[in-house]
C-alpha positions as CSV (number, residue, x, y, z in Angstrom):
1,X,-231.6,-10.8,67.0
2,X,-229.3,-10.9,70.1
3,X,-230.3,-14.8,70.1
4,X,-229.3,-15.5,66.8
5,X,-225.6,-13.4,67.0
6,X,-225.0,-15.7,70.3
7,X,-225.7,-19.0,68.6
8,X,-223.9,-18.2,65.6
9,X,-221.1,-16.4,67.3
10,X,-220.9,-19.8,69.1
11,X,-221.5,-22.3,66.6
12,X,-218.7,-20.9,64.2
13,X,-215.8,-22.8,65.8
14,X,-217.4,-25.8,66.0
15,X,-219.1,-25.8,61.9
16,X,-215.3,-24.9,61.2
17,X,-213.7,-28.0,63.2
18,X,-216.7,-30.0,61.8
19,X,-215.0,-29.6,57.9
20,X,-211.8,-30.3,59.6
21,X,-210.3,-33.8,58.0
22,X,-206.7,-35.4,59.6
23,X,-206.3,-31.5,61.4
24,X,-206.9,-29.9,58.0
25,X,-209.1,-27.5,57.3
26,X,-210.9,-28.9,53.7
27,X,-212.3,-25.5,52.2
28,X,-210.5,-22.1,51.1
29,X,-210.9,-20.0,53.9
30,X,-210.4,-16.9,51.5
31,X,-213.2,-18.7,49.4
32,X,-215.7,-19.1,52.5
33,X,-215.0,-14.7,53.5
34,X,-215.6,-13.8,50.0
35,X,-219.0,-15.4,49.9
36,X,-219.3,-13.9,53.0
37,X,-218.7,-10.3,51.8
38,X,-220.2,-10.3,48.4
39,X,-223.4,-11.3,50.0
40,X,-223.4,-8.6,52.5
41,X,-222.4,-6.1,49.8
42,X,-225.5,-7.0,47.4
43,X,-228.0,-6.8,50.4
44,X,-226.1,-3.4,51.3
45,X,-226.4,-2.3,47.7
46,X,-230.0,-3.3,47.6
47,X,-230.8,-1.3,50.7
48,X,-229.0,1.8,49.4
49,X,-230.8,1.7,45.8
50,X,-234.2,1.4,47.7
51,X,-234.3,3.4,50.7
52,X,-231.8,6.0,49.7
53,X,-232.4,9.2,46.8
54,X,-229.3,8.6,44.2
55,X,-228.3,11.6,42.6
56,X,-224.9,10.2,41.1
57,X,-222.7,12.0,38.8
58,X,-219.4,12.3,38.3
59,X,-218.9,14.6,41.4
60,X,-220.7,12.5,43.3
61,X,-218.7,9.4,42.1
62,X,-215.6,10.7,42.8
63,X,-216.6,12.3,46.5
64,X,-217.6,8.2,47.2
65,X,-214.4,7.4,45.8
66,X,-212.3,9.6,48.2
67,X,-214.1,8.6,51.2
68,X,-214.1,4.9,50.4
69,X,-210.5,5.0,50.7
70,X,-210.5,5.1,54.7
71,X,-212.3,2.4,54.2
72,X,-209.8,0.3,52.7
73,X,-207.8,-0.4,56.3
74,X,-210.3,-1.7,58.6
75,X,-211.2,-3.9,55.5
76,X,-207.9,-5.3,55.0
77,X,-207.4,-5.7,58.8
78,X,-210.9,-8.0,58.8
79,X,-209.4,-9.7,55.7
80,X,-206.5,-10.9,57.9
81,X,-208.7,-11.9,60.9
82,X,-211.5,-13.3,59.2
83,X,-209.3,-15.7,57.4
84,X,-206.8,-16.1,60.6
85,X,-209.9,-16.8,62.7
86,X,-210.9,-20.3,60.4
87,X,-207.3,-21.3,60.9
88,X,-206.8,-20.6,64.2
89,X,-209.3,-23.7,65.1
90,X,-206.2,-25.9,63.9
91,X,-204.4,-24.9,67.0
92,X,-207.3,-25.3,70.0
93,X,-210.3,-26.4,71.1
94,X,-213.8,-24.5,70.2
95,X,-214.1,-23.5,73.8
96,X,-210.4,-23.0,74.5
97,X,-211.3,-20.0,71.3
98,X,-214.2,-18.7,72.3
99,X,-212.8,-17.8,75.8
100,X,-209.4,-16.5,74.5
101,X,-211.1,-14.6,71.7
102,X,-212.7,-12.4,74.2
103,X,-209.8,-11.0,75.1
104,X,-210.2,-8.7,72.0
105,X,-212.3,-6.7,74.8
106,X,-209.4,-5.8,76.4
107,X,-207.6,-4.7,73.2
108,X,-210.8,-3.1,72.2
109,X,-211.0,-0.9,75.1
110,X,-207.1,-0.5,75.2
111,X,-206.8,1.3,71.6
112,X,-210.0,3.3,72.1
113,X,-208.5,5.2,75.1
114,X,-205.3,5.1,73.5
115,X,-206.8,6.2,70.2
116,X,-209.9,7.4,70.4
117,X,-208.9,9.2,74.1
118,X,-211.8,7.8,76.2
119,X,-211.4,7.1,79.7
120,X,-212.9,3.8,81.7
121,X,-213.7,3.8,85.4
122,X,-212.4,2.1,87.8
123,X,-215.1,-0.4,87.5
124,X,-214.3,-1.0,84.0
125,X,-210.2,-1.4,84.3
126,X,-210.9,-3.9,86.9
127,X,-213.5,-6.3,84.9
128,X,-211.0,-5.8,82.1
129,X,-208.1,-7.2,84.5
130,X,-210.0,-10.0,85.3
131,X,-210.8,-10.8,81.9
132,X,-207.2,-11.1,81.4
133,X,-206.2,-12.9,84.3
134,X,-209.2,-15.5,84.0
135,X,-208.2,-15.9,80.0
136,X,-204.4,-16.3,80.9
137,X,-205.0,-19.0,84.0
138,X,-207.1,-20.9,81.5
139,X,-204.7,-20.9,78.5
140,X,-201.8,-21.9,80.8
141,X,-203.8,-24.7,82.1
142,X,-205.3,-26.0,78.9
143,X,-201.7,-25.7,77.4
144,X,-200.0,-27.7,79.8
145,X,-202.7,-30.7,79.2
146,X,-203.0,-30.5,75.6
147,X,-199.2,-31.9,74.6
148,X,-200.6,-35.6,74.4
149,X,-202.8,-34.6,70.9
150,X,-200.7,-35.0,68.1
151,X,-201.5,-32.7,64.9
152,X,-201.5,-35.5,62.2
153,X,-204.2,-37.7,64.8
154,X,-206.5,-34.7,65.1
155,X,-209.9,-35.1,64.0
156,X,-213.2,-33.8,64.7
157,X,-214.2,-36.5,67.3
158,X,-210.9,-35.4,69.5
159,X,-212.2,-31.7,68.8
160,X,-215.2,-32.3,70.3
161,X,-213.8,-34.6,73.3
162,X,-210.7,-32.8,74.3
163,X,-209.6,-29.1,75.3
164,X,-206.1,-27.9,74.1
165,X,-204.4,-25.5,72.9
166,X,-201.2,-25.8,70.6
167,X,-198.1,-23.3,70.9
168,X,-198.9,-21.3,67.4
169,X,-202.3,-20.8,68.8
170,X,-201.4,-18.3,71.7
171,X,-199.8,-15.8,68.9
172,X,-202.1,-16.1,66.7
173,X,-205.4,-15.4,69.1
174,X,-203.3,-12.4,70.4
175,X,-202.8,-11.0,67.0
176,X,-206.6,-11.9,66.3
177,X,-207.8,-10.1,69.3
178,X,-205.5,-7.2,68.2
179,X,-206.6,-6.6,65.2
180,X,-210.2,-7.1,66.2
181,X,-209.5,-3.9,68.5
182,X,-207.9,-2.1,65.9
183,X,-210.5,-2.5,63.3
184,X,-213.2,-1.9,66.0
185,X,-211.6,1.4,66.6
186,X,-210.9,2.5,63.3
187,X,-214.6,2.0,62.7
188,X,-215.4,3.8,65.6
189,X,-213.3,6.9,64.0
190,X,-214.8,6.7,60.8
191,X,-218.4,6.7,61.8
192,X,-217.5,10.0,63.9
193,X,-216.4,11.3,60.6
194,X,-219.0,10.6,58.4
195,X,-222.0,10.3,61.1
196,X,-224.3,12.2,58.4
197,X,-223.4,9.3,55.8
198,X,-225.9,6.3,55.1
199,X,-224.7,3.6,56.6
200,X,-226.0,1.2,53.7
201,X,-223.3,3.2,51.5
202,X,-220.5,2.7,54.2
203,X,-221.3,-0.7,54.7
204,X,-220.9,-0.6,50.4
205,X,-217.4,0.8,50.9
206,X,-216.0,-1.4,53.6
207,X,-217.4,-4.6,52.0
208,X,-216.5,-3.9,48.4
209,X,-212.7,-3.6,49.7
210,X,-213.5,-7.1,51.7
211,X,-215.1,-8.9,48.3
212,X,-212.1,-7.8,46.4
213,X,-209.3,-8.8,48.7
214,X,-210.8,-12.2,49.6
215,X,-211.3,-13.0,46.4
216,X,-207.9,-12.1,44.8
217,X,-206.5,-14.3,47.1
218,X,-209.1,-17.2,46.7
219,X,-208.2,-17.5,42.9
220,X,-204.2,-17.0,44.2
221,X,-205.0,-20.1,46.4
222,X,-207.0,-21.8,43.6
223,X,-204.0,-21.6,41.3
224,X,-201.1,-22.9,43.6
225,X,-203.0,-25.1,45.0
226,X,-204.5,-26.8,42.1
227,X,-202.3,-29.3,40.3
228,X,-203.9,-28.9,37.0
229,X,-206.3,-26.8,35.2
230,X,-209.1,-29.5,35.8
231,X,-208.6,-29.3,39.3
232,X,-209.5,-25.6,39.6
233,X,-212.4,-25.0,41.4
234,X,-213.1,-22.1,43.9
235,X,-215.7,-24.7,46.1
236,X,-213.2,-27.3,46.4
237,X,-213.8,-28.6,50.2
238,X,-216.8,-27.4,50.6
239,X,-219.5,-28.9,52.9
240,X,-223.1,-28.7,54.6
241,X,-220.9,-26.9,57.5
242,X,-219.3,-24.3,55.7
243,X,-222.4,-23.5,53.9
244,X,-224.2,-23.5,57.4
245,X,-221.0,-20.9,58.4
246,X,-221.3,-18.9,55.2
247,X,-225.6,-18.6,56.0
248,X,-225.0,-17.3,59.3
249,X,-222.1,-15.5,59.4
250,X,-224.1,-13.2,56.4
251,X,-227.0,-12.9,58.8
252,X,-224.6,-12.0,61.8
253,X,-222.7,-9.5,59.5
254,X,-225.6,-7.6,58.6
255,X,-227.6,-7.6,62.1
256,X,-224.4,-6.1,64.2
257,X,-223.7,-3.7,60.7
């Protein structure tokens, strides 16, 4: 399993530069995550129905209902990152993002002694200061080379060839890596909570929230985007690569869940 999370925590920057066309990503990103979440939510609803004794009533219901509801901020907060991490590609490398994205670690531990009021070790503060420094000297040197790639010349062949990373992609991996922490954490909290809960019907909860908001706005992006009612269509963009992403990100979903 550990295998499988590393190659497709490591393959997903490159499938996503591989549907890039002219430094454009071709598929609805909001499209892609709600795939994503609607297949994790029927395995997740699958598991529950079979392994778990359903007594639901209208008590019941409403009890899910009221717990759900925490539920509905870590999902919005992976709606945002989920969808920021496909466009972030745009703006760097696939290695330039999966070094910088590893500074959600650092956020990560940040919020959860600020929030969660665990201490680190000595040990630990100083792996977590060289994580930072090592990610900083690296972005500052792979900025400085990357001003010769020009966004409308960007294709996947440069991708592969070159290392760079463009101005709007230092905010937006810090605001990735953020919210990644945050969301981590707010887990964290929850599962203290509700530690007696299944986690097939938590799972439910947080990916019902994540089906609903990814696909809202995949039909809001359908509509502006499209010029005519012909032209809707959900799949528009889609390759072999983003089907390979959808596949494993599904898998990878359910084995860390």
């Amino acid at each position: 399993m550990i295998i499988f999370q590393i190659i497709a925590y490591g393959s997903y920057s490159v499938l996503v530069h591989l549907c890039e066309k002219n430094g454009v990503i071709t598929f609805s990103s909001a499209t892609m995550n709600f795939i994503i979440e609607f297949m994790k939510l029927l395995f997740s609803l699958n598991a529950f129905i079979c392994l778990e004794q359903i007594h639901l009533n209208k008590i019941q219901f409403l009890s899910w209902f009221k717990q759900s509801i925490f539920y509905s901020i870590p999902a919005i907060l992976y709606f945002i990152n989920n969808n920021l991490a496909v466009h972030i590609q745009i703006y760097m490398d696939p290695t330039s993002y999966q070094i910088l994205s590893n500074f959600k670690i650092l956020t990560t531990a940040i919020l959860y002694r600020l929030i969660m009021k665990k201490r680190l070790i000595k040990q630990q503060w100083f792996a977590l200061i060289l994580l930072f420094f090592g990610g900083l000297t690296y972005s500052l040197g792979t900025y400085k080379n990357s001003s010769f790639i020009s966004k409308p010349m960007t294709n996947s062949t440069i991708i592969m060839q070159e290392m760079y990373i463009r101005p709007l992609g230092i905010p937006m991996i810090v605001i990735y890596c953020t919210l990644s922490g945050l969301a981590g954490v707010y887990i964290e909290w929850i599962l203290k909570r509700y530690y007696n809960e299944s986690l097939h019907l938590q799972n439910i909860f947080l990916y019902t929230y994540g089906t609903f908001l990814n696909l809202i706005s995949a039909i809001s992006m359908m509509i502006t985007t499209s010029k005519t009612i012909n032209n809707l269509n959900l799949f528009h963009g889609f390759t072999f690569y983003t089907w390979l992403i959808v596949i494993t990100q599904v898998l990878n979903g359910l084995i860390m869940s």
